[in-house]
mmCIF file of the C-alpha atoms, coordinates in Angstrom:
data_MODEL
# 
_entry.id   MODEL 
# 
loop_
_atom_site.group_PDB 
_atom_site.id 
_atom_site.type_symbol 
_atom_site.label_atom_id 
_atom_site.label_alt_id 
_atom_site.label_comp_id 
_atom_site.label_asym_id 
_atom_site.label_entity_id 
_atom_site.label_seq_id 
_atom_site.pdbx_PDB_ins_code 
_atom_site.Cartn_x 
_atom_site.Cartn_y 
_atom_site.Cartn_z 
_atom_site.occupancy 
_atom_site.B_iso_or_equiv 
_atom_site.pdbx_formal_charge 
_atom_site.auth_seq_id 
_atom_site.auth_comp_id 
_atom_site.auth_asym_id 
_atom_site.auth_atom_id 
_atom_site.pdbx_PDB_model_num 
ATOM 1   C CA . UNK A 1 1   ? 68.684 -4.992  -27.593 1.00 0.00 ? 1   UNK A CA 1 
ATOM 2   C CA . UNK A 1 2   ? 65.764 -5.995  -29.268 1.00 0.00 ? 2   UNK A CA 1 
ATOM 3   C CA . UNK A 1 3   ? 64.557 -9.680  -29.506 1.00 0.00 ? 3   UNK A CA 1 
ATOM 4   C CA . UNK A 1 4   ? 62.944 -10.291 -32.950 1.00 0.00 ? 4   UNK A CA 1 
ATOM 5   C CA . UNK A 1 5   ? 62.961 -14.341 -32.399 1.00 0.00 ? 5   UNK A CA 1 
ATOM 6   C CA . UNK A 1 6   ? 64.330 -16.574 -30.094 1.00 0.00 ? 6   UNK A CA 1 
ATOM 7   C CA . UNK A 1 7   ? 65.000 -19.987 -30.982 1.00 0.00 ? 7   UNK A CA 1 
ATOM 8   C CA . UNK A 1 8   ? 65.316 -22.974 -28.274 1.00 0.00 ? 8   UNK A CA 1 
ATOM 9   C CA . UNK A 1 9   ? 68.776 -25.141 -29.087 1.00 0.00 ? 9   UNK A CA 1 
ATOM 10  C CA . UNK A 1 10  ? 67.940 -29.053 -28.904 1.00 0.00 ? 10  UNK A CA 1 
ATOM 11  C CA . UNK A 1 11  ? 71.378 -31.101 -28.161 1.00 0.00 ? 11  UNK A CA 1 
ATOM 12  C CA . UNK A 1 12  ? 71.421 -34.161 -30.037 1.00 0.00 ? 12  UNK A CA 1 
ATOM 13  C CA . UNK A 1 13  ? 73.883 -36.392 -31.065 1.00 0.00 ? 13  UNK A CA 1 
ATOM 14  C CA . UNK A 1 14  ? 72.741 -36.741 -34.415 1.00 0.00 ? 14  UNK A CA 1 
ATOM 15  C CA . UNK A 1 15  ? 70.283 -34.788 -36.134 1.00 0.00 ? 15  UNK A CA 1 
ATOM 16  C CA . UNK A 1 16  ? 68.924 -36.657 -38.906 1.00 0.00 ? 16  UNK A CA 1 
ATOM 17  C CA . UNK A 1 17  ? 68.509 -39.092 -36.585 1.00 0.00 ? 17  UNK A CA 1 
ATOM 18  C CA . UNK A 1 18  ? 66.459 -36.973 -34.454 1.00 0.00 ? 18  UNK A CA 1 
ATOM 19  C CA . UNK A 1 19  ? 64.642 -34.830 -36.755 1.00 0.00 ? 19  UNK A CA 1 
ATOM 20  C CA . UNK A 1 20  ? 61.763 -37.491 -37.473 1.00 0.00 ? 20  UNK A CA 1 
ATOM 21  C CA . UNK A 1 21  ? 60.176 -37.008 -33.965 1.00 0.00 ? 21  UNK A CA 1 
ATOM 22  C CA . UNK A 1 22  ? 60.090 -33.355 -34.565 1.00 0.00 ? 22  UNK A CA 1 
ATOM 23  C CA . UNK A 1 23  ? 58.837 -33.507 -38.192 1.00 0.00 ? 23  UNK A CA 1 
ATOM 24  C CA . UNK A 1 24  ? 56.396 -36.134 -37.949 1.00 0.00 ? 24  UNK A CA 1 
ATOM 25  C CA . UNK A 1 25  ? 54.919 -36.040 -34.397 1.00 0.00 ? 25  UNK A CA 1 
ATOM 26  C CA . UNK A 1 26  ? 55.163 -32.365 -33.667 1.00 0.00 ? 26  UNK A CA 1 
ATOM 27  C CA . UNK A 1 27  ? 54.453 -31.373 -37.506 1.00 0.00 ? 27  UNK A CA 1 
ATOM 28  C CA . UNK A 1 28  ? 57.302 -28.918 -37.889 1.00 0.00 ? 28  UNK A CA 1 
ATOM 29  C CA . UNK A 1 29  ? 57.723 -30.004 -41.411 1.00 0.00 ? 29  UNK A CA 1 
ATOM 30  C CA . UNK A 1 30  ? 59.196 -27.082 -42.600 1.00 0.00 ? 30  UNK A CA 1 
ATOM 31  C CA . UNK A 1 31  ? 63.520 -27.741 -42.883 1.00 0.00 ? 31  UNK A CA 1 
ATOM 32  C CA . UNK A 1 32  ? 63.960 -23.904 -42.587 1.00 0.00 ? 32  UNK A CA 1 
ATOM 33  C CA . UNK A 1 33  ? 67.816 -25.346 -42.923 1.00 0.00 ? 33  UNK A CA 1 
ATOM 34  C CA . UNK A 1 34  ? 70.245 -28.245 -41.873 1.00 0.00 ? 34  UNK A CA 1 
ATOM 35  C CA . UNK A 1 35  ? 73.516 -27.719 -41.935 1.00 0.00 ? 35  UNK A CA 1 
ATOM 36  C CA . UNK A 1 36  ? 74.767 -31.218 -40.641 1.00 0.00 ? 36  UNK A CA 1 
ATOM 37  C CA . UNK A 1 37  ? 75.986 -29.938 -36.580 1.00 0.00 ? 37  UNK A CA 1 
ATOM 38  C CA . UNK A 1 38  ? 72.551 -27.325 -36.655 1.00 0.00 ? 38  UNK A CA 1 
ATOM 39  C CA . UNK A 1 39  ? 68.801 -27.541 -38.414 1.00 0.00 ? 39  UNK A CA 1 
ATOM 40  C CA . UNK A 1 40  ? 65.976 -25.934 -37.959 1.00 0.00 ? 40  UNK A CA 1 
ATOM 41  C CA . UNK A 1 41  ? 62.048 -26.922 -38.120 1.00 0.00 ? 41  UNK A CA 1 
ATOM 42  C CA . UNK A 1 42  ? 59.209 -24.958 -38.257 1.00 0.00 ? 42  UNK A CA 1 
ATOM 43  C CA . UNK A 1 43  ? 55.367 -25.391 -38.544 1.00 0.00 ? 43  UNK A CA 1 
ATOM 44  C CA . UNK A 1 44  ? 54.494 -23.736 -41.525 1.00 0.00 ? 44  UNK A CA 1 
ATOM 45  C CA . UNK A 1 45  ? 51.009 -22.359 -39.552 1.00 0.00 ? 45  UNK A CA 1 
ATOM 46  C CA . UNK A 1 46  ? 51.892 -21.367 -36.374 1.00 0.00 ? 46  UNK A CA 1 
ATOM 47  C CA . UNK A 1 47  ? 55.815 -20.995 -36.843 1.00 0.00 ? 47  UNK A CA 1 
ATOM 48  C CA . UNK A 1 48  ? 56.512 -23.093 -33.744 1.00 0.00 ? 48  UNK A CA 1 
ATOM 49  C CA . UNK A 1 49  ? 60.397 -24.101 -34.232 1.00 0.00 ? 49  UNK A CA 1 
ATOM 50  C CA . UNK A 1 50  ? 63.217 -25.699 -32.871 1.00 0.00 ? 50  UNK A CA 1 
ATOM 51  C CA . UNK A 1 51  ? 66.785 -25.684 -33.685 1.00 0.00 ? 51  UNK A CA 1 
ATOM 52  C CA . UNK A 1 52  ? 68.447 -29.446 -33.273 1.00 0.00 ? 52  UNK A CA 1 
ATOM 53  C CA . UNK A 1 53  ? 72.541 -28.994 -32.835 1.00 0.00 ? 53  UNK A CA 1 
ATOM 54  C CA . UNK A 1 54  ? 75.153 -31.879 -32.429 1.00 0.00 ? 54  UNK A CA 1 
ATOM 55  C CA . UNK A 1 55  ? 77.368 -29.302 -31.561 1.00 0.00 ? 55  UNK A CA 1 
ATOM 56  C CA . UNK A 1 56  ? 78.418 -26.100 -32.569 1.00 0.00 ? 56  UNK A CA 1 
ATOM 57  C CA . UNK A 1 57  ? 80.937 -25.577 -35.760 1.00 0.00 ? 57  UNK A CA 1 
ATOM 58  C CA . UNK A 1 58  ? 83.001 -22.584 -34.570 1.00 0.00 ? 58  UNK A CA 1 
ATOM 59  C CA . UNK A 1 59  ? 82.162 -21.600 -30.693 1.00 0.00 ? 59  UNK A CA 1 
ATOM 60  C CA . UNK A 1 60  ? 84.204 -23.533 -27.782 1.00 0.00 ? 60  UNK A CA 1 
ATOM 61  C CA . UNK A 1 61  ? 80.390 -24.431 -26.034 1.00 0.00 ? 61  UNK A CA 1 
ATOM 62  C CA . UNK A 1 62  ? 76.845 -25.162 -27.555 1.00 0.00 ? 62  UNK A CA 1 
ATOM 63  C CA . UNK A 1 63  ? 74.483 -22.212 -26.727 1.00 0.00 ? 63  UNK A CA 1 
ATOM 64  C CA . UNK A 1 64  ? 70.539 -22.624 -25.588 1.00 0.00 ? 64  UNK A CA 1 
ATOM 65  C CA . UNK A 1 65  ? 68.869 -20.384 -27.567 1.00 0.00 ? 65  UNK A CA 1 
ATOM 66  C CA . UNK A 1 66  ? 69.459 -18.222 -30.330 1.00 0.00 ? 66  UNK A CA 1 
ATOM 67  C CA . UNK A 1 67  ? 67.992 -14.848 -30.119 1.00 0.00 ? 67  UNK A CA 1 
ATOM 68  C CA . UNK A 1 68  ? 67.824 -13.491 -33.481 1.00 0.00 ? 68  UNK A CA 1 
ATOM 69  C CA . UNK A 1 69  ? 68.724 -9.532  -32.569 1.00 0.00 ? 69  UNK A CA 1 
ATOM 70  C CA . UNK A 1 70  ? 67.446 -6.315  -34.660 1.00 0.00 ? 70  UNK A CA 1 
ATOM 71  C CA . UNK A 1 71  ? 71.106 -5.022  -34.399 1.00 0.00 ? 71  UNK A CA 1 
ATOM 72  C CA . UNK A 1 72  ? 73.620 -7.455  -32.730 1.00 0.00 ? 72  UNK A CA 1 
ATOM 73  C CA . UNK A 1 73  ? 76.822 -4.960  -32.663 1.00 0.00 ? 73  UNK A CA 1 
ATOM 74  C CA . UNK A 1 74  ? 74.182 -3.032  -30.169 1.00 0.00 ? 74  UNK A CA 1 
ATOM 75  C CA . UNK A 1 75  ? 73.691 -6.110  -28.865 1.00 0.00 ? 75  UNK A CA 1 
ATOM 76  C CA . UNK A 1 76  ? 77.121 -6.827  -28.219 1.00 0.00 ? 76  UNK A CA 1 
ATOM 77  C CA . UNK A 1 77  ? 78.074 -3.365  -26.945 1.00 0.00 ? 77  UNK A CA 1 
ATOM 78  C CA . UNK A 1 78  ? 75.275 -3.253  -24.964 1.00 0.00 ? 78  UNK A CA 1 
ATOM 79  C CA . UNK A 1 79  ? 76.384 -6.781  -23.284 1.00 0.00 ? 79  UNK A CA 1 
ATOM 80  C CA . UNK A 1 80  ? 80.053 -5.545  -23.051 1.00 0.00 ? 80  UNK A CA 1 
ATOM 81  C CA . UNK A 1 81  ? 78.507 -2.421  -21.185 1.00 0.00 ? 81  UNK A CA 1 
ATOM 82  C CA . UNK A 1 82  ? 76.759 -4.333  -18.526 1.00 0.00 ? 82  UNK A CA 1 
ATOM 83  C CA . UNK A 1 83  ? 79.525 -6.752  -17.649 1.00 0.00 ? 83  UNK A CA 1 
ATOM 84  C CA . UNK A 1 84  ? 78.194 -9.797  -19.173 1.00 0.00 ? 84  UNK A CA 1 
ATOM 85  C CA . UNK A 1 85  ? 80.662 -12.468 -19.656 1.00 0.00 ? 85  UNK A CA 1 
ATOM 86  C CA . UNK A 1 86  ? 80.900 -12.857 -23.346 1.00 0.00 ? 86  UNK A CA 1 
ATOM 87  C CA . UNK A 1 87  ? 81.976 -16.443 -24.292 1.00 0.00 ? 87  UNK A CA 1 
ATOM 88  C CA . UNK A 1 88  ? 82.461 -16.214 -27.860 1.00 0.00 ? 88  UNK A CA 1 
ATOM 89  C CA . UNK A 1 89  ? 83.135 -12.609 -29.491 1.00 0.00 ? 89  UNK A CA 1 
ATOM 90  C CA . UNK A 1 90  ? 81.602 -10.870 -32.164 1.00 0.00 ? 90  UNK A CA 1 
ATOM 91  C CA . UNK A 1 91  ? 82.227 -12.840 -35.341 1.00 0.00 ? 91  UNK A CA 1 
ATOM 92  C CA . UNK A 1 92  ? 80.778 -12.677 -39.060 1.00 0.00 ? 92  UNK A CA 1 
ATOM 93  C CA . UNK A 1 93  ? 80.464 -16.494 -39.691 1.00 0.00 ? 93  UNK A CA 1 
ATOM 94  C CA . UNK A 1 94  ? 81.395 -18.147 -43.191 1.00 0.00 ? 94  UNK A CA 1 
ATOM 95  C CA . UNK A 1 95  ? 77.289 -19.207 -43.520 1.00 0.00 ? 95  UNK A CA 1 
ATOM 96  C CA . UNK A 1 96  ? 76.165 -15.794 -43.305 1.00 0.00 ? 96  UNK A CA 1 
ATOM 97  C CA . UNK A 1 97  ? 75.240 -14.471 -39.557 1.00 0.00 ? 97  UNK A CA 1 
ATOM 98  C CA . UNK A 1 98  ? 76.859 -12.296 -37.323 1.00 0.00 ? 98  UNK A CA 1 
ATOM 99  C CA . UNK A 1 99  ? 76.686 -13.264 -33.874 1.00 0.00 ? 99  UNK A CA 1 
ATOM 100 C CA . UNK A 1 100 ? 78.467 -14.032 -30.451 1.00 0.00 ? 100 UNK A CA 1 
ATOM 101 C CA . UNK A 1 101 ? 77.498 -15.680 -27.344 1.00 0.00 ? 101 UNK A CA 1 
ATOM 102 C CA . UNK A 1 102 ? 76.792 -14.123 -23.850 1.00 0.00 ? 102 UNK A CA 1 
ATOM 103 C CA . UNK A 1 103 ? 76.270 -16.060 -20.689 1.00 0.00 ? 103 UNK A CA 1 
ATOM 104 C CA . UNK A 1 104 ? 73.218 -15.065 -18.656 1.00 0.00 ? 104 UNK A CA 1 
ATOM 105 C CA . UNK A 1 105 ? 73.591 -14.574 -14.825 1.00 0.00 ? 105 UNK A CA 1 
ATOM 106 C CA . UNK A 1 106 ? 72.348 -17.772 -14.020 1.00 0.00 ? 106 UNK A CA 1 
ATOM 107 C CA . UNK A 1 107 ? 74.584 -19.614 -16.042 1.00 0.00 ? 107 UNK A CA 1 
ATOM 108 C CA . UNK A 1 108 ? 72.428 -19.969 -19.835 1.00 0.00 ? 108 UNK A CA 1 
ATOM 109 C CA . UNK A 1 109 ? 74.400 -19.293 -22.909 1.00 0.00 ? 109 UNK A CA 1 
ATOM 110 C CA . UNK A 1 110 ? 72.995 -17.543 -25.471 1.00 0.00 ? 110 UNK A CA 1 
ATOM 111 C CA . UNK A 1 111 ? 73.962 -17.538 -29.521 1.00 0.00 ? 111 UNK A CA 1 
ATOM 112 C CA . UNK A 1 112 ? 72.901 -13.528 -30.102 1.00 0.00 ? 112 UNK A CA 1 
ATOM 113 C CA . UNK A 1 113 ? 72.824 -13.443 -33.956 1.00 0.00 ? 113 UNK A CA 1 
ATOM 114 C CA . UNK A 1 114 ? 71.562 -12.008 -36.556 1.00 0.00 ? 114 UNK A CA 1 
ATOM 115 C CA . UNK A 1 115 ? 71.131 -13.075 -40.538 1.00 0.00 ? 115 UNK A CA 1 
ATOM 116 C CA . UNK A 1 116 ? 72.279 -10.919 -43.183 1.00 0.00 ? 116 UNK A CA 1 
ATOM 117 C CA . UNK A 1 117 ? 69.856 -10.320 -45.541 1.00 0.00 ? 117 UNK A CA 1 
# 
């Protein structure tokens, strides 16, 4: 697998609520996008970012990061292959990515997705 991006997960409980400290005081003024449970904020400079998320809309558990993948089914054989313990499967989601989670040896989730163009 190939990382292109990886994206640290924020829990809050409420992300508008939130989203001020991260806007104002760490500039990342850019809403990439906000969904309501997930948003993302970038500095339009340096492309710094962080993903806030209440919780997540389809998965049973709220990942860590997001690692945005070149190819996720490669990803997700390759994960299969190697006896990682997959904790949500390989699903096309209704807001346009393709992803599943994997839990890392020591216990991190990760959301392995990728956007359709």
């Amino acid at each position: 697998m190939r990382a292109m991006k990886i994206s640290t997960n924020i829990p809050v409980d409420d992300v508008e609520a939130a989203k001020s400290f991260y806007t104002d005081f760490l500039g990342l003024s850019v809403e990439e996008f906000n969904m309501g449970w997930v948003a993302r904020f970038t500095d339009p400079d340096s492309g710094a970012h962080v993903q806030l998320v209440t919780g997540d809309k389809t998965a049973p558990i709220d990942s860590a990061l997001s690692v945005h993948a070149d190819d996720v089914d490669a990803a997700y054989a390759e994960a299969q292959a190697a006896g990682y313990e997959i904790v949500y499967p390989l699903t096309t989601e209704e807001w346009g990515v393709r992803r599943f989670f994997v839990r890392a040896p020591d216990g991190t989730v990760l959301n392995v997705v990728h956007h359709r163009n």
